[in-house]
C-alpha positions in Angstrom: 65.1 39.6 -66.8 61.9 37.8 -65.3 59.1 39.5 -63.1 57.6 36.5 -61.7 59.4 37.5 -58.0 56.9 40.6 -58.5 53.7 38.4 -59.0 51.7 40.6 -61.5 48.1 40.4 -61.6 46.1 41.5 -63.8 44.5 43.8 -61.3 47.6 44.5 -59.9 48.9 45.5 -63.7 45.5 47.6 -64.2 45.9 49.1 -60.9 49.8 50.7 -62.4 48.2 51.5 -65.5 45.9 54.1 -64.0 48.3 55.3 -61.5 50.4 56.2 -65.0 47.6 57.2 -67.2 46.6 59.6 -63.8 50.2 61.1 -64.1 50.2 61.4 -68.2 47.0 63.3 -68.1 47.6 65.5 -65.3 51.3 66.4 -66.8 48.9 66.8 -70.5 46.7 69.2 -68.6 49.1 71.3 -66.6 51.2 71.5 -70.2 47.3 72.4 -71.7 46.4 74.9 -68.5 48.8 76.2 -66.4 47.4 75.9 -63.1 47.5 78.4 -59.8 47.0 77.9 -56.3 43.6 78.0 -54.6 42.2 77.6 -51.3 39.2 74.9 -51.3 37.9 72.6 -48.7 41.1 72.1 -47.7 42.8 74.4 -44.8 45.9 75.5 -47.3 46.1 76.5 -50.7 46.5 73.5 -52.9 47.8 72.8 -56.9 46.1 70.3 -59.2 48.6 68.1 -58.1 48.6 68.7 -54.5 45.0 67.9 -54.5 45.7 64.4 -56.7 48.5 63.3 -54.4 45.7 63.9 -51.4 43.3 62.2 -53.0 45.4 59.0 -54.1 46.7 58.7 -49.8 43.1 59.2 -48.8 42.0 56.8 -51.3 44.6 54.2 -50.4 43.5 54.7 -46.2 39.8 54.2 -47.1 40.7 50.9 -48.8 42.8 50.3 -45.3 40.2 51.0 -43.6 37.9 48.9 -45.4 39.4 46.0 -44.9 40.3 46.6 -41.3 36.7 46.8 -40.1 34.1 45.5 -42.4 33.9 42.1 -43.9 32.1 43.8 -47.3 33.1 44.0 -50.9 36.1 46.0 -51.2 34.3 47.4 -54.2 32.5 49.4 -52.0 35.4 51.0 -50.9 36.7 51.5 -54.4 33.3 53.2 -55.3 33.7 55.5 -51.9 37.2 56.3 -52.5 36.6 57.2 -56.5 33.7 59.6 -55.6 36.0 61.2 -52.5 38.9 61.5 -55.6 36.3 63.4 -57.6 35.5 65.7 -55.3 38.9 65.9 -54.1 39.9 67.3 -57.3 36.7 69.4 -57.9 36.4 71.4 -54.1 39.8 70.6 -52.5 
């Protein structure tokens, strides 16, 4: 079975690897600390997860956005969108 119809990248392949590792360690920690609801920023009480799966969509339209309507780095973007995920997860 080949994968060249899927045209990894290296970024591409990185970008997976995170995704999974995100997954792995929030599974690790919810086994570690068993987590409850709470009301943040956010208008409705969210889980650990809740607040992860937020984060990733928002992370993924700030990239859209990005390259919708500036001709800038996208690294930019990837900066803004890891410092909204952090505090996401932090005050969400």
């Amino acid at each position: 079975m080949t994968l060249e119809w899927m045209a990894w990248t290296p970024v591409t392949a990185g970008f997976f690897i995170v995704i999974v590792a995100m997954l792995i360690g929030m599974t690790i920690w919810e086994v570690a600390s068993p987590n409850i609801e709470r009301k943040g920023l956010l208008p409705m009480a969210t889980t650990r997860g809740d607040r992860l799966f937020i984060g990733l969509l928002s992370s993924a339209y700030i990239h859209l956005a990005w390259l919708g309507l500036t001709e800038m780095s996208l690294w930019i973007a990837t900066v803004l969108s890891v410092v909204f995920m952090i505090s996401m997860m932090r005050w969400g």
